[in-house]
C-alpha positions in Angstrom: 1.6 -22.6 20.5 2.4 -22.9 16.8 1.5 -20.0 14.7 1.4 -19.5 10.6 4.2 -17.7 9.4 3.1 -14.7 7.8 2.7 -14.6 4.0 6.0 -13.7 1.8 6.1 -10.2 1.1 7.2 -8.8 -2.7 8.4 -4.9 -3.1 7.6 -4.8 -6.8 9.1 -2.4 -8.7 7.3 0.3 -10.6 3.6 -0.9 -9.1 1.0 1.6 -7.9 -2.2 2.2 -7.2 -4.9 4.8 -8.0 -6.9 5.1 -5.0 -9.7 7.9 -5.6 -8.1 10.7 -7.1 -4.5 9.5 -5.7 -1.8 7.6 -7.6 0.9 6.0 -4.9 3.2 3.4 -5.2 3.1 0.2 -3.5 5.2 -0.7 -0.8 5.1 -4.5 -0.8 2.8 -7.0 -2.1 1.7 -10.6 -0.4 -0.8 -13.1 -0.6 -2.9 -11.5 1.6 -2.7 -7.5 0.7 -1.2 -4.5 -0.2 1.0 -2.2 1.5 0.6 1.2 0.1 1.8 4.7 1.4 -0.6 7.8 1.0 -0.1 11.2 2.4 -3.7 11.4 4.2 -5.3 8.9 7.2 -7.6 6.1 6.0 -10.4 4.8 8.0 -9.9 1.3 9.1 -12.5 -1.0 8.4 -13.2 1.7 5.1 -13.5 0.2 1.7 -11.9 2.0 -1.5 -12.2 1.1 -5.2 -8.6 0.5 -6.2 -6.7 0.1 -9.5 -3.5 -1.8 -9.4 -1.1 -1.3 -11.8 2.1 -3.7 -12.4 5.0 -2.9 -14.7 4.0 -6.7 -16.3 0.5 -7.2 -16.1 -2.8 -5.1 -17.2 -4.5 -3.0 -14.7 -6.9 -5.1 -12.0 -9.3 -3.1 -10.1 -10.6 -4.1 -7.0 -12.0 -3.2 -3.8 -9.6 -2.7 -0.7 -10.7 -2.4 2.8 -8.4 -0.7 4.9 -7.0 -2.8 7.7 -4.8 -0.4 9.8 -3.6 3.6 8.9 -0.6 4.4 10.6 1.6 7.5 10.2 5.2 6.8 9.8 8.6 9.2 9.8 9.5 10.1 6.3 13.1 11.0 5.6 13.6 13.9 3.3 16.4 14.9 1.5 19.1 17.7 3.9 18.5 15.6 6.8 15.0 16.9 7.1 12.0 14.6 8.7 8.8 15.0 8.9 6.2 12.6 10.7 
């Protein structure tokens, strides 16, 4: 069964997003979202007003709706890492 390939994904450099009273980069960008890190668990299914800011471009705000929140390992400097 033929699927659609998923859409490209960008890592722009220097973009980030205020979400609430957080400022975080983004991870990637596609056609169809935003990957961003935060340091706190978002509800999926939640919407958020977001400002995105790009090195190139004026700010956009939007809304976002959270699709998935997952925690991830995070590699510290020393070796250390926390989850």
């Amino acid at each position: 069964m033929p699927h659609d390939p998923r859409p490209r994904r960008v890592a722009p450099i220097g973009a980030r997003v205020q979400l609430a009273h957080t400022v975080t980069d983004v991870v990637d960008v596609s056609g169809t979202g935003v990957l961003i890190r935060v340091s706190y668990k978002l509800r999926p299914g939640s919407e958020w007003p977001l400002v995105l800011e790009l090195p190139s471009a004026a700010p956009v705000q939007v809304t976002g709706r959270v699709v998935r929140c997952e925690p991830i390992a995070v590699s510290l400097p020393a070796g250390a890492v926390l989850e």
